[in-house]
N, C-alpha and C positions, 0 to 999 in steps of 0.2 A: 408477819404476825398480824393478826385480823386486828383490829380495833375495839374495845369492851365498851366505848363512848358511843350512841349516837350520835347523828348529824343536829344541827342545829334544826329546828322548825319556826316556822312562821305561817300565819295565820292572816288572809286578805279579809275573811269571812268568814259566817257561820258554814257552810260545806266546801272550805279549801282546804288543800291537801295538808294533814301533819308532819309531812318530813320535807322542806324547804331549805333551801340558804337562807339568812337572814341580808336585808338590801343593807348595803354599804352607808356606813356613819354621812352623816355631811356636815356643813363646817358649823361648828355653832357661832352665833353672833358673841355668845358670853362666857365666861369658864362653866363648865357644867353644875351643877348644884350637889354638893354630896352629903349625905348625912349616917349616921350608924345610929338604931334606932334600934332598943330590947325587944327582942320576940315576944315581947305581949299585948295585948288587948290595949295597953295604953300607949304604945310603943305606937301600933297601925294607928290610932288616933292622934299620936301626932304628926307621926308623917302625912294624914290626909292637911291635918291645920298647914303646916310648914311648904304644902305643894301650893295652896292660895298663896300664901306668905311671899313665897320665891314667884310666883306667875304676876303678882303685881307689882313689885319691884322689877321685873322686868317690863311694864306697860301694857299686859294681862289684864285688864279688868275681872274684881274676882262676881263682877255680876253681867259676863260675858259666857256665850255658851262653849268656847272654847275652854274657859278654865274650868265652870262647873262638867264638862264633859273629861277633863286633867284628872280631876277632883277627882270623880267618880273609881275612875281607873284606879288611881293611887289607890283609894282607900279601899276594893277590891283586889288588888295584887300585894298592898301589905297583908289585908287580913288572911289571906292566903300564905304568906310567906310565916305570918304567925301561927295559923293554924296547920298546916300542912309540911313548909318547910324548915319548923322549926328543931333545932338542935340543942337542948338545954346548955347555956350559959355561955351560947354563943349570938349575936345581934342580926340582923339582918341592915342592907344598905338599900337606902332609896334618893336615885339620882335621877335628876332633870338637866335638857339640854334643850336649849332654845334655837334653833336653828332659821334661817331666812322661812323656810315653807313647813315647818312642823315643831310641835314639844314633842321631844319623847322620853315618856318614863323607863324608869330598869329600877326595877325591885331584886334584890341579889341574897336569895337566903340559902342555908347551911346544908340542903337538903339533894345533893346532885342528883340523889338515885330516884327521887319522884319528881316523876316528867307532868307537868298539865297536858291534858288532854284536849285537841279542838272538838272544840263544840261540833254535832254531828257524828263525831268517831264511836261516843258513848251514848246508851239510852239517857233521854232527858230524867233529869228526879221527878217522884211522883209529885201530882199540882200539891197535895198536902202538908211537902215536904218543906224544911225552913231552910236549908241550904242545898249548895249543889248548883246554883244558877249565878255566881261570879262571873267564871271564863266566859258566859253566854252574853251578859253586859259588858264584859270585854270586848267581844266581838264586834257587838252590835255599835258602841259610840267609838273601838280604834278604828283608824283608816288601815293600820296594819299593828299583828298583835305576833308575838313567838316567843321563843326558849331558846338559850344558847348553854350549852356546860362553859364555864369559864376555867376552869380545875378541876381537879380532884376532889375538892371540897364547897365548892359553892358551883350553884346556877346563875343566869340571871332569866329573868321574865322581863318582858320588854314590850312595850306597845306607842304608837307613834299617832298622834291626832297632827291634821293638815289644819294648819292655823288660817284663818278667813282674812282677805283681802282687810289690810289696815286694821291689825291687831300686833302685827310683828314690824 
């Protein structure tokens, strides 16, 4: 029997391929950061506060371009998760994991059956347009960005920045 899931995707760049494996976990220096956070508009604002939060408590400076580049993401792949995969009256999670050579986010919302799109795959929104250009700042500040189904009922979105020499 065929499978009704696709494959996981991952994204090196603005024109890499949408249907990848995702690269294998690696070990993190500290327990991962986990949070549940209400699919709304105040919910993705505080996961971006909470992703500074957690980046300097681990020795992150939150006026370093690694965490303002963290920052970013988060609060692109919540606002995403709220607008796009959200599920009334169900939360979305947003985890961080600090690893020797990278952070990487996973944003995990309600919504398995809508996939992001790599950037490339879809025409750009028009210039006049006020969204539509998230996944494209994803691209541009991860070193790798993707999608995984985790179940039946939730995804996760995932993107991993390469932390700079004496930051981690």
């Amino acid at each position: 029997m065929k499978s009704e899931i696709p494959p996981a995707a991952v994204s090196t760049g603005p024109a890499a391929p949408a249907e990848l494996v995702a690269p294998p976990p690696r070990s993190p220096l500290y327990p991962p950061s986990r949070v549940k956070l209400s699919s709304s508009h105040r919910g993705a604002r505080l996961a971006r506060l909470l992703a500074g939060q957690q980046l300097e408590e681990w020795g992150i400076p939150r006026t370093g371009s690694v965490s303002a580049v963290v920052v970013a993401i988060v609060a692109e792949l919540a606002a995403n998760a709220v607008t796009h995969g959200r599920t009334p009256g169900r939360d979305f999670e947003l985890r961080l994991t600090l690893t020797c050579a990278a952070v990487r986010v996973e944003v995990i919302d309600t919504r398995p059956d809508r996939f992001p799109r790599a950037p490339g795959v879809s025409a750009p929104p028009p210039p006049d347009s006020t969204h539509g250009r998230g996944l494209l700042l994803v691209a541009a500040y991860a070193d790798r960005w993707g999608w995984a189904l985790r179940d039946a009922r939730t995804k996760t979105v995932w993107a991993e920045v390469d932390a700079e020499a004496g930051t981690v």
